[in-house]
N, C-alpha and C positions, 0 to 999 in steps of 0.2 A: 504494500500500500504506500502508495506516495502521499506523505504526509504535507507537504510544502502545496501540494494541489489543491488538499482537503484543506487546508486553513486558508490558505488565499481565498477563498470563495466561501466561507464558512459564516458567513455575515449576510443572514437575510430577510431583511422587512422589519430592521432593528432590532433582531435577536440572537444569539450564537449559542449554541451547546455547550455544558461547562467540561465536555470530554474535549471541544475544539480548543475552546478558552486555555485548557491547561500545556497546548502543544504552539501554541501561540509564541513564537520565539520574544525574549526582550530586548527592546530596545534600548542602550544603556547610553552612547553616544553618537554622535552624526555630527558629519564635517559642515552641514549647513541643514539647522532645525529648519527655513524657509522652503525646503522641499518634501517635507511631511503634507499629507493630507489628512485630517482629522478624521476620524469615522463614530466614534463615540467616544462615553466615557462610559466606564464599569465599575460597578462593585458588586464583588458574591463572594460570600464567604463558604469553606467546603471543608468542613474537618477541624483541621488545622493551618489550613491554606487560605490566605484572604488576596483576594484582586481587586485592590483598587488603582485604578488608575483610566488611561487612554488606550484605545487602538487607533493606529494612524497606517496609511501607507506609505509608501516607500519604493519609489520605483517598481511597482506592482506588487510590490509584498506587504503581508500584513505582518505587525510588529505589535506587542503589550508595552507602552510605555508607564511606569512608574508613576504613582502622585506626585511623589518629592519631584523626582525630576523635572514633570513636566512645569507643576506649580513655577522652577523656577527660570525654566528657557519660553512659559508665556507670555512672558512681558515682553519677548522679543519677537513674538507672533500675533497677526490680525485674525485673533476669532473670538467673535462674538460668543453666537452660543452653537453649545454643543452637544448634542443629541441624547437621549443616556439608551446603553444599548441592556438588552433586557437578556440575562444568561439564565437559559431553560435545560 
């Protein structure tokens, strides 16, 4: 199973699976945050596992970006508002 297929497209009509959610590679830095595209923000908690944060794209990839992080390369980004994606 191509995993990298299944999460790029795992996003849909504002919802993701928390079995796609957890294969969701993270996003930890990028040479220029201005080429991200938002796609939502997330929170679910599973176990002992909690995701808070953004999914964004990335040259066709989907990435979990952190709260802390993004919280802090926002100010350097135009977005308003941002959708919240619903993990089923």
């Amino acid at each position: 199973m191509d995993w990298e297929n299944i999460v790029r497209d795992s996003v849909h009509d504002g919802s993701i699976k928390a079995v796609h959610l957890s294969r969701v590679p993270v996003l930890k830095n990028c040479p220029n945050w201005r080429d991200i595209e938002v796609v939502g923000e997330v929170f679910h908690q599973s176990g002992s596992i909690t995701h808070r944060g953004v999914l964004v794209r990335l040259k066709g990839n989907l990435y979990f970006v952190q709260q802390a992080v993004f919280d802090a390369v926002q100010q350097y980004l135009k977005i308003k508002n941002i959708p919240r994606i619903k993990v089923i």
